[in-house]
Kinemage of the C-alpha trace (Angstrom):
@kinemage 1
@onewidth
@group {chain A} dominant
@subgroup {mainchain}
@vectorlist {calphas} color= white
{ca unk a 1} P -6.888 -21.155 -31.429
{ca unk a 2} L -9.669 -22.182 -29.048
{ca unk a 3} L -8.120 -20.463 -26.222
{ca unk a 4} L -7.709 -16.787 -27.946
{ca unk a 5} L -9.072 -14.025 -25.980
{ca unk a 6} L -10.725 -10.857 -27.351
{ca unk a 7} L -8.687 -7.863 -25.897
{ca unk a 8} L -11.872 -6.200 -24.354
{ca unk a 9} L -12.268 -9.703 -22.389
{ca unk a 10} L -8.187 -9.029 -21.431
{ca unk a 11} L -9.219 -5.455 -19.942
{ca unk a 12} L -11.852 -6.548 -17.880
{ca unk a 13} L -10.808 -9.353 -16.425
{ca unk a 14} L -7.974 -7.246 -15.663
{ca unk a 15} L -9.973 -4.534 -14.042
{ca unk a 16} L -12.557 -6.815 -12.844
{ca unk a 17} L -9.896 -7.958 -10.507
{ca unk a 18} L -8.596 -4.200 -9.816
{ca unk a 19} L -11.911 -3.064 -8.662
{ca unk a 20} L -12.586 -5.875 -6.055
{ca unk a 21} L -9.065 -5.667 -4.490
{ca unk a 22} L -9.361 -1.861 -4.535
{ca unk a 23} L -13.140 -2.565 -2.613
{ca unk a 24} L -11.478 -5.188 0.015
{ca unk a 25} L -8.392 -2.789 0.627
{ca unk a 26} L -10.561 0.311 1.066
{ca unk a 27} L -13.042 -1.663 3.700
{ca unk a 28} L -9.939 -2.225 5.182
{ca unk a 29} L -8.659 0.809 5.902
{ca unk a 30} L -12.100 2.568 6.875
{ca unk a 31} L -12.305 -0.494 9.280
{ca unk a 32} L -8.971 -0.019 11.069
{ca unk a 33} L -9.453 3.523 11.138
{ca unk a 34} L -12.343 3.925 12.528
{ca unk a 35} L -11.019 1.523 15.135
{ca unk a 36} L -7.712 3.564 15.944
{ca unk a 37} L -8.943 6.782 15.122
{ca unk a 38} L -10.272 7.317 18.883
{ca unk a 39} L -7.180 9.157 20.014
{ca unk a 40} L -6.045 13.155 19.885
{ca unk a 41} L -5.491 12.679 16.571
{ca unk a 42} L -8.452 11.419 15.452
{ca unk a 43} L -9.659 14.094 12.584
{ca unk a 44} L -6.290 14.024 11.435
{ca unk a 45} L -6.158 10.193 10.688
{ca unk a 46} L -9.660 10.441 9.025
{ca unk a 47} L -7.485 13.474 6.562
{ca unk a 48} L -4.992 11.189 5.852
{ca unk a 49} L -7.506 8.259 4.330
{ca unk a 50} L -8.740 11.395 1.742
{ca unk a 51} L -4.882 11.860 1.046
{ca unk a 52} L -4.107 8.186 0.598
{ca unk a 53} L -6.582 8.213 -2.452
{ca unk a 54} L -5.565 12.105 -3.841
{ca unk a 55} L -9.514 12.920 -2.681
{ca unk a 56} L -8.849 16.081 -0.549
{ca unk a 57} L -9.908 18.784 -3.314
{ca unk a 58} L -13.566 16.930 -3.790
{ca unk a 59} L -14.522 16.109 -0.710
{ca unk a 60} L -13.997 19.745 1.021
{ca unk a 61} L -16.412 21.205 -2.101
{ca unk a 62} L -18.849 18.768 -0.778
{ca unk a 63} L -18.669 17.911 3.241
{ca unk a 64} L -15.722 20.483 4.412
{ca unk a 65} L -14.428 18.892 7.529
{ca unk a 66} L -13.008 15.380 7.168
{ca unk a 67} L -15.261 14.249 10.241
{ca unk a 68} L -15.887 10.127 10.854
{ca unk a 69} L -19.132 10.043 9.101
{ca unk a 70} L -18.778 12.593 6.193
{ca unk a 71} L -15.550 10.270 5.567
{ca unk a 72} L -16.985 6.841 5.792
{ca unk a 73} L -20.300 7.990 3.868
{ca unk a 74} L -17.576 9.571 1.087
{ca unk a 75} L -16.053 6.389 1.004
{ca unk a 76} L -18.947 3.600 1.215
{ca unk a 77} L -22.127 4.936 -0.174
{ca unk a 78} L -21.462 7.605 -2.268
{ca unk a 79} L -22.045 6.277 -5.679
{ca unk a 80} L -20.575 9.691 -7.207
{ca unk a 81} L -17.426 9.416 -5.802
{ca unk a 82} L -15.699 7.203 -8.080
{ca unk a 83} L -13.382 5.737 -5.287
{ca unk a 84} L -15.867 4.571 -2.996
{ca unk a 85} L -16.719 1.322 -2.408
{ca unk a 86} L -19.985 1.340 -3.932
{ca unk a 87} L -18.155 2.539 -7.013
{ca unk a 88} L -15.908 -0.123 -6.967
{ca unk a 89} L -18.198 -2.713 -7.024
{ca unk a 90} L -20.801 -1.495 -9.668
{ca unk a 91} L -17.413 -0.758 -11.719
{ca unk a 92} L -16.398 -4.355 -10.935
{ca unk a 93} L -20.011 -6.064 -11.797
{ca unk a 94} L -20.042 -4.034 -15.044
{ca unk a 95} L -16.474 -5.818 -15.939
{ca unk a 96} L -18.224 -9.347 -14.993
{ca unk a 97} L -21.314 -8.648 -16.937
{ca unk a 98} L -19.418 -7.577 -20.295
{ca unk a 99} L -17.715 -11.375 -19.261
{ca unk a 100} L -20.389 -13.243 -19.026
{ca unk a 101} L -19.964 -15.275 -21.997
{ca unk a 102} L -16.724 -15.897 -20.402
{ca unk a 103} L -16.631 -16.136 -16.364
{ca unk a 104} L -18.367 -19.070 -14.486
{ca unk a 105} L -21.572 -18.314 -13.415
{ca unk a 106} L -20.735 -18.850 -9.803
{ca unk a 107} L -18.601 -15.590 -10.164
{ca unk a 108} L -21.187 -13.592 -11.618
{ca unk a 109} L -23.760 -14.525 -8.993
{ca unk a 110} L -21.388 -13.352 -6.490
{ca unk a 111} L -20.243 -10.036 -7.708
{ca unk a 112} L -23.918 -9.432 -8.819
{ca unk a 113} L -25.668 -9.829 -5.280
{ca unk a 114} L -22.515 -7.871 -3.690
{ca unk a 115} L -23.342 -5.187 -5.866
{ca unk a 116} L -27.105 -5.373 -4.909
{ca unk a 117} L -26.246 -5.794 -1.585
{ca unk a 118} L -24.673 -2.692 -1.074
{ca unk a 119} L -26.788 -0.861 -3.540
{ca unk a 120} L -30.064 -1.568 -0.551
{ca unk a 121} L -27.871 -0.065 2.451
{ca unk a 122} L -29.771 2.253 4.074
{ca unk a 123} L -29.112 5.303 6.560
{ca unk a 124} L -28.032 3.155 9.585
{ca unk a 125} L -26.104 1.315 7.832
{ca unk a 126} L -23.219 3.536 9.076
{ca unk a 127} L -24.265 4.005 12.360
{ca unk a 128} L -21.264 3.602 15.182
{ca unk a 129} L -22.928 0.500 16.122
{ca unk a 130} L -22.997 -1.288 12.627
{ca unk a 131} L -19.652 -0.097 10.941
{ca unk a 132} L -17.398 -2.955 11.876
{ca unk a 133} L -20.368 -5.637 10.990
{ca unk a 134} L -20.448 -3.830 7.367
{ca unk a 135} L -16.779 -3.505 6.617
{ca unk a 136} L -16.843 -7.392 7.659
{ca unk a 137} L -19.240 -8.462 4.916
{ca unk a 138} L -17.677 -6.230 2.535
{ca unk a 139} L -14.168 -7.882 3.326
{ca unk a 140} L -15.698 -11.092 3.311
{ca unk a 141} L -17.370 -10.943 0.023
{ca unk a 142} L -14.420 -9.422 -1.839
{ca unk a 143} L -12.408 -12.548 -0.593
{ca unk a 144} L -14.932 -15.028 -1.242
{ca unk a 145} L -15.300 -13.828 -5.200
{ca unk a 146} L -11.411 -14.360 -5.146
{ca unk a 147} L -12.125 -17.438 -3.684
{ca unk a 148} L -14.665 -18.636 -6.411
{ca unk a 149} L -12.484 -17.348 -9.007
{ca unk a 150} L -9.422 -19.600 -8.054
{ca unk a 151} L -11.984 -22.220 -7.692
{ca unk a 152} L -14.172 -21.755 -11.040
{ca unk a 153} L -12.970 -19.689 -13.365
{ca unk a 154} L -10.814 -21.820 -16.322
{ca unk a 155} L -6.771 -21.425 -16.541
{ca unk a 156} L -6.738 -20.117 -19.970
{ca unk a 157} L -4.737 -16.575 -20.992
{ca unk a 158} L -8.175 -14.698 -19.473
{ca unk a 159} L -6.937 -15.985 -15.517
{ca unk a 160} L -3.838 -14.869 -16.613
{ca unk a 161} L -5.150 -10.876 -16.659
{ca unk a 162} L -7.316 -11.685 -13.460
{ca unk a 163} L -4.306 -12.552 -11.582
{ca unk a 164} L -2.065 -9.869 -12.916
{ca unk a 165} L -4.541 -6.976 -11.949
{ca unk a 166} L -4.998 -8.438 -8.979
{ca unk a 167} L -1.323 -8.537 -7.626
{ca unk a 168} L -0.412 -5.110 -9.450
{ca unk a 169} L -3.752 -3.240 -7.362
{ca unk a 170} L -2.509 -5.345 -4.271
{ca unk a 171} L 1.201 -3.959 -4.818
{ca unk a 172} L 0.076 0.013 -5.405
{ca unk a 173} L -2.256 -0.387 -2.431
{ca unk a 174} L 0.416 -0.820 -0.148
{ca unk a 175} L 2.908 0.981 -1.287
{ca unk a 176} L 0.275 3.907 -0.903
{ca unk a 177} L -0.543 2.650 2.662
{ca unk a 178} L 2.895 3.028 3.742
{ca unk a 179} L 3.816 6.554 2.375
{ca unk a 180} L 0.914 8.103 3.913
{ca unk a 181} L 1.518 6.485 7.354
{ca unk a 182} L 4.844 8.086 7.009
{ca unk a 183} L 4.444 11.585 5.880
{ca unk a 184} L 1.179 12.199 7.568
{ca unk a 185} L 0.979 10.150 10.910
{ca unk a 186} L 4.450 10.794 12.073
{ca unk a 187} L 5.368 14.160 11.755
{ca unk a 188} L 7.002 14.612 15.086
{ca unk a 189} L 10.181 12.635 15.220
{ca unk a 190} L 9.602 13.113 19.278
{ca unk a 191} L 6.805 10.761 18.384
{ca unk a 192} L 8.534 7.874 17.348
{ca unk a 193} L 7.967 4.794 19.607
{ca unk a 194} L 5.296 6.446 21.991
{ca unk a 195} L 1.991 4.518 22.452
{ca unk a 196} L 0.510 6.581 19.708
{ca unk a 197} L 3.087 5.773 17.124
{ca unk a 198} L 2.650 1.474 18.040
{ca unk a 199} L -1.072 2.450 17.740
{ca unk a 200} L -0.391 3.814 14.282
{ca unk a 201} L 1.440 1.340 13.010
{ca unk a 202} L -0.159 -1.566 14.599
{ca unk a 203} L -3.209 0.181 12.840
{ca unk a 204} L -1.031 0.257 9.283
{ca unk a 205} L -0.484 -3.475 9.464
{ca unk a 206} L -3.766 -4.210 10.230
{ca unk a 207} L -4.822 -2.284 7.263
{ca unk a 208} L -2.748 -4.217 4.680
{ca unk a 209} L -4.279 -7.683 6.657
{ca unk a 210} L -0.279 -8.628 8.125
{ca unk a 211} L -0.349 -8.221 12.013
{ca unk a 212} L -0.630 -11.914 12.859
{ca unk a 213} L 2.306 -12.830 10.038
{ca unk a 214} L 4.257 -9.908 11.160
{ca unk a 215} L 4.112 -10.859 15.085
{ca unk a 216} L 4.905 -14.376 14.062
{ca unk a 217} L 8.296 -13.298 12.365
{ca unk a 218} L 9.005 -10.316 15.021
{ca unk a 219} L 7.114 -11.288 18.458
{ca unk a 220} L 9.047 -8.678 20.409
{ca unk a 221} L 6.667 -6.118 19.380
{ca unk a 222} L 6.314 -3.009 16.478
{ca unk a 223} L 9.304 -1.157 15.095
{ca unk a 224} L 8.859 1.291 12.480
{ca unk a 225} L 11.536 -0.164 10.233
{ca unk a 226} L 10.431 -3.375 10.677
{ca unk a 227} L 7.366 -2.735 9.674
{ca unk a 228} L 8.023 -1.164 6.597
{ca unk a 229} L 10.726 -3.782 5.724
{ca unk a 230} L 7.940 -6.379 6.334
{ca unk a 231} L 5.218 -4.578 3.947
{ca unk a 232} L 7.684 -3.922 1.154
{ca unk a 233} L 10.482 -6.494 0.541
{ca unk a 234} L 8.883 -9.814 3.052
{ca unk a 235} L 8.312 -12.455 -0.460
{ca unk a 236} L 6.562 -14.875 1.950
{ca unk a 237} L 3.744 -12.267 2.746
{ca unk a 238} L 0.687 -11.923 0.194
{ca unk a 239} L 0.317 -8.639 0.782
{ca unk a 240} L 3.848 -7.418 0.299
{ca unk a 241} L 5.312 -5.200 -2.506
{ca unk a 242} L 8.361 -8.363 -3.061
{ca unk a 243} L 5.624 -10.814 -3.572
{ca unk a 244} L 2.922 -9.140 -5.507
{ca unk a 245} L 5.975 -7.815 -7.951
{ca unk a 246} L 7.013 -11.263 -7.867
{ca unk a 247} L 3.564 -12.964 -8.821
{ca unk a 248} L 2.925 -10.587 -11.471
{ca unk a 249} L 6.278 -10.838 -13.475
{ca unk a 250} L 5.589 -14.347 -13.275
{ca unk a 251} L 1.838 -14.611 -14.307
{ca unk a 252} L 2.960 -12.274 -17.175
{ca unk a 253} L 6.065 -14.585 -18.331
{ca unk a 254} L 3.840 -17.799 -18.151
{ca unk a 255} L 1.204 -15.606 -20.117
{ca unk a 256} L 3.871 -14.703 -22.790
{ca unk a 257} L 5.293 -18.329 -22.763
{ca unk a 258} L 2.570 -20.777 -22.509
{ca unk a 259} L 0.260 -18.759 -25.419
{ca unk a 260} L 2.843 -17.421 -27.425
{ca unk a 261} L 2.450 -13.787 -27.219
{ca unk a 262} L 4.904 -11.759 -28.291
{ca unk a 263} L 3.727 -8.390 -26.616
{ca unk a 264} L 4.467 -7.051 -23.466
{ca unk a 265} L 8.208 -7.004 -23.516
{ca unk a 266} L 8.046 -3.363 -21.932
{ca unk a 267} L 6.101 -4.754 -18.802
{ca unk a 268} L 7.453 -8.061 -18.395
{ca unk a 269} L 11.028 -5.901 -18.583
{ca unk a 270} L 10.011 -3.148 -15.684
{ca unk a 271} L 8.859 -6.463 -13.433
{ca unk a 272} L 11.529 -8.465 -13.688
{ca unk a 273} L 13.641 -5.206 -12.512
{ca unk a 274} L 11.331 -4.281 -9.740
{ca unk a 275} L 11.704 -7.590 -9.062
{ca unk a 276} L 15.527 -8.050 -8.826
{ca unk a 277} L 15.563 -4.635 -7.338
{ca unk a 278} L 13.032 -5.806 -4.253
{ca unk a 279} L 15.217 -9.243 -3.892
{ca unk a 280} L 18.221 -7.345 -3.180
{ca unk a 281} L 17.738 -3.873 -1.668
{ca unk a 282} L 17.629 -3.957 2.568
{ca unk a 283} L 15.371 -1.732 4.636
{ca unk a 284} L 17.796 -0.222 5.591
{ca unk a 285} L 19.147 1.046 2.325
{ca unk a 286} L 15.742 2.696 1.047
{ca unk a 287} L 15.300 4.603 4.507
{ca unk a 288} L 18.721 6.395 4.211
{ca unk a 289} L 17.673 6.935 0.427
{ca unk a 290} L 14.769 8.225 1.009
{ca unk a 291} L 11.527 5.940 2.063
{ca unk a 292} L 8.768 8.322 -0.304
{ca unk a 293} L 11.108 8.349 -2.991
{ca unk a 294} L 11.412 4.501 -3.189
{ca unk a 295} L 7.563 3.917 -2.615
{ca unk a 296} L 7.151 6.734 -5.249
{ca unk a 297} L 9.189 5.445 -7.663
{ca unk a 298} L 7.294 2.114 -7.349
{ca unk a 299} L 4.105 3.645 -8.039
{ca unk a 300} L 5.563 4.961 -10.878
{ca unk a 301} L 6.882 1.981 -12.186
{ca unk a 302} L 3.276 0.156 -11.769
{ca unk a 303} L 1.409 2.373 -13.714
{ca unk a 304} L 4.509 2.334 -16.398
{ca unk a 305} L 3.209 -1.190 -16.416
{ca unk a 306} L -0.320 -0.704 -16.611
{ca unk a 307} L 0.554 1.539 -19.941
{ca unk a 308} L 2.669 -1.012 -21.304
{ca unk a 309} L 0.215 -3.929 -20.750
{ca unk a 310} L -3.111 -1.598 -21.836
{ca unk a 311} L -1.366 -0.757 -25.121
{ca unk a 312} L -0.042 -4.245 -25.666
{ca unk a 313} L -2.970 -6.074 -25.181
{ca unk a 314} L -6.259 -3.806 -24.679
{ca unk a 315} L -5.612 -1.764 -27.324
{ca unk a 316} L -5.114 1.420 -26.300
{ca unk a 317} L -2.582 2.992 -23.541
{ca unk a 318} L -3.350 4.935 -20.502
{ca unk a 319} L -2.755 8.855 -20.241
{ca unk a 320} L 1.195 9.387 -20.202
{ca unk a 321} L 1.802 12.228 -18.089
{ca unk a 322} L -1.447 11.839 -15.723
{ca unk a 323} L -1.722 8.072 -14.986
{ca unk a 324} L -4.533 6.769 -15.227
{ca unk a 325} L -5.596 4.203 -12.339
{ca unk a 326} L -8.829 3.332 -13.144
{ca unk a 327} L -10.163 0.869 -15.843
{ca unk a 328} L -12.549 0.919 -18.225
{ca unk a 329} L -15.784 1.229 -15.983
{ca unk a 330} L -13.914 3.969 -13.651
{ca unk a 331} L -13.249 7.501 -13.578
{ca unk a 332} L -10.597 7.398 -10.788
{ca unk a 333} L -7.286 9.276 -11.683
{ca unk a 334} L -4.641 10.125 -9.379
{ca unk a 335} L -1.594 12.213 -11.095
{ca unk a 336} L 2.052 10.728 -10.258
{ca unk a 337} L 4.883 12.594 -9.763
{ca unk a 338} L 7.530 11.868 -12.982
{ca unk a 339} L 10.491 12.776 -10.230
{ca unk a 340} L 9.979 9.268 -8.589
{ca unk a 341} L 10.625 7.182 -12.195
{ca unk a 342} L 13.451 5.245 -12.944
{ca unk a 343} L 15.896 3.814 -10.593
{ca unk a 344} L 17.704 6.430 -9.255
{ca unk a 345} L 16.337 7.990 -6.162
{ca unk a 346} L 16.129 11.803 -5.881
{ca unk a 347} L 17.742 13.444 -2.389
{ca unk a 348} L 15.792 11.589 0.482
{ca unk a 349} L 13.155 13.292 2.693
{ca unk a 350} L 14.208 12.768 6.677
{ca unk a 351} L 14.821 9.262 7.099
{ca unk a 352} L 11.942 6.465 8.436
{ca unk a 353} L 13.738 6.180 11.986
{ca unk a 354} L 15.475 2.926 12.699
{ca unk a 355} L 14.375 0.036 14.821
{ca unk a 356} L 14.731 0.733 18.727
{ca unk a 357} L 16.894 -1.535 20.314
């Protein structure tokens, strides 16, 4: 068959798409952090970016206090720490060049002077003065190497992967976003809709690129349950848990369908449930259940999918009881609790409080 794909091209392609998504999100959230970090709370919001990525442990050995430019040059230029962007990148160029028989050549270019880009920034590059200009380009050049890929890259079973690692980063990334604005943002329920907390979760939205779509459906301003009702189960939003659960169950049925494969019964199974589950569960529901619990579970249930997929059709499965979420060019692992798996939700934590009237 003429349109057969080796299953090392499958992995990379898949993590090609990973790494630039996890780059974009990341520039993201150092962006909007930096931004609303200017408050009383400021070293604690630059804590809670090293918690959002399980990063705590190795950046105290190194740097100690989580301080605005130990954090961003942690996250940006550090080419050690496997979660940076800078790490992203070369880990996504080293997917496009082991695919260059395969990608256009309009999407290697691109990756390839991204990855040079960043690999010339020098000291002032994170200077107060140029942070916002940097996170920009880096934002800007993740999107446009999505944009060259919908534009150049051929509809065969390898766009199939791209796709699929692209929604299922997109998906964790939020899910990730939310629970740490909850547990770590909010811990005083005398808090809740003070100027700080709209701060923080105008900040949160901003972070997962939704505050315009989000003020279009709610204009009367920022309510915690909204908000996370809006990230998790909203299908017309691109960054939403509902739709990127939604895309991927789909790429992987029209995968399975259109080319005939028979694997990946386990994966297509777990999204089609996440799926149904996301269609029909309210807001409202998950936050007297237990908010963490539900976004933990989903994390679980991603990286259940990852396994299934890599052992399907790369080969080889991730670890079992330490997940793996990093690809082939990455070190990245961040160890998920086993008590969020499955359906059923363990006692909740306190509650996300409900919209104010």
């Amino acid at each position: 068959m003429r349109d057969s794909l080796l299953s090392r091209y499958a992995e990379c392609l898949f993590w090609l798409a990973r790494y630039v998504e996890r780059a974009e999100n990341l520039a993201r959230i150092l962006d909007v952090n930096e931004t609303f970090s200017r408050d009383s709370r400021g070293g604690q919001n630059w804590m809670s970016v090293l918690q959002l990525y399980g990063d705590e442990a190795r950046f105290k050995e190194l740097h100690g206090a989580a301080t605005a430019d130990s954090v961003l040059r942690f996250y940006v230029t550090d080419g050690e720490n496997p979660t940076s962007i800078v790490s992203s990148v070369r880990s996504a160029r080293d997917n496009a060049r082991a695919l260059r028989p395969l990608i256009s050549n309009e999407m290697w270019t691109q990756i390839n002077v991204l990855h040079n880009r960043l690999g010339a920034l020098g000291e002032d590059a994170l200077a107060a003065g140029h942070r916002a200009r940097l996170f920009g380009q880096v934002k800007e050049a993740c999107q446009t190497h999505v944009g060259v890929t919908e534009g150049t890259f051929y509809r065969g079973q390898g766009w199939y992967f791209c796709r699929m690692g692209r929604y299922i980063e997109r998906a964790d990334q939020t899910t990730r976003l939310l629970d740490i604005k909850y547990h770590l943002l909010l811990p005083d329920p005398a808090d809740v809709g003070s100027p700080l907390d709209v701060s923080q979760w105008n900040a949160l939205l901003r972070s997962a690129a939704g505050y315009q779509a989000y003020r279009q459906l709610h204009p009367e301003g920022i309510t915690p349950a909204q908000v996370a009702g809006f990230l998790l189960l909203d299908g017309r939003f691109p960054r939403s848990v509902a739709l990127c659960i939604g895309e991927a169950a789909a790429l992987l049925g029209g995968l399975r369908s259109r080319h005939g494969l028979r694997g990946g019964t386990g994966a297509a199974e777990e999204l089609d449930r996440l799926r149904a589950l996301l269609g029909s569960v309210s807001i409202s529901d998950i936050l007297k259940k237990g908010l963490h619990e539900f976004l933990d579970m989903l994390q679980v249930q991603l990286i259940a999918v990852t396994d299934d997929l890599a052992g399907t059709f790369f080969g080889h499965r991730t670890q079992s009881q330490s997940q793996s979420q990093s690809g082939p060019s990455g070190s990245q692992s961040q160890s998920q609790s086993q008590s969020g798996s499955g359906f059923e939700w363990w006692p909740p934590l306190p509650p996300l409080p409900p919209a104010q009237s």
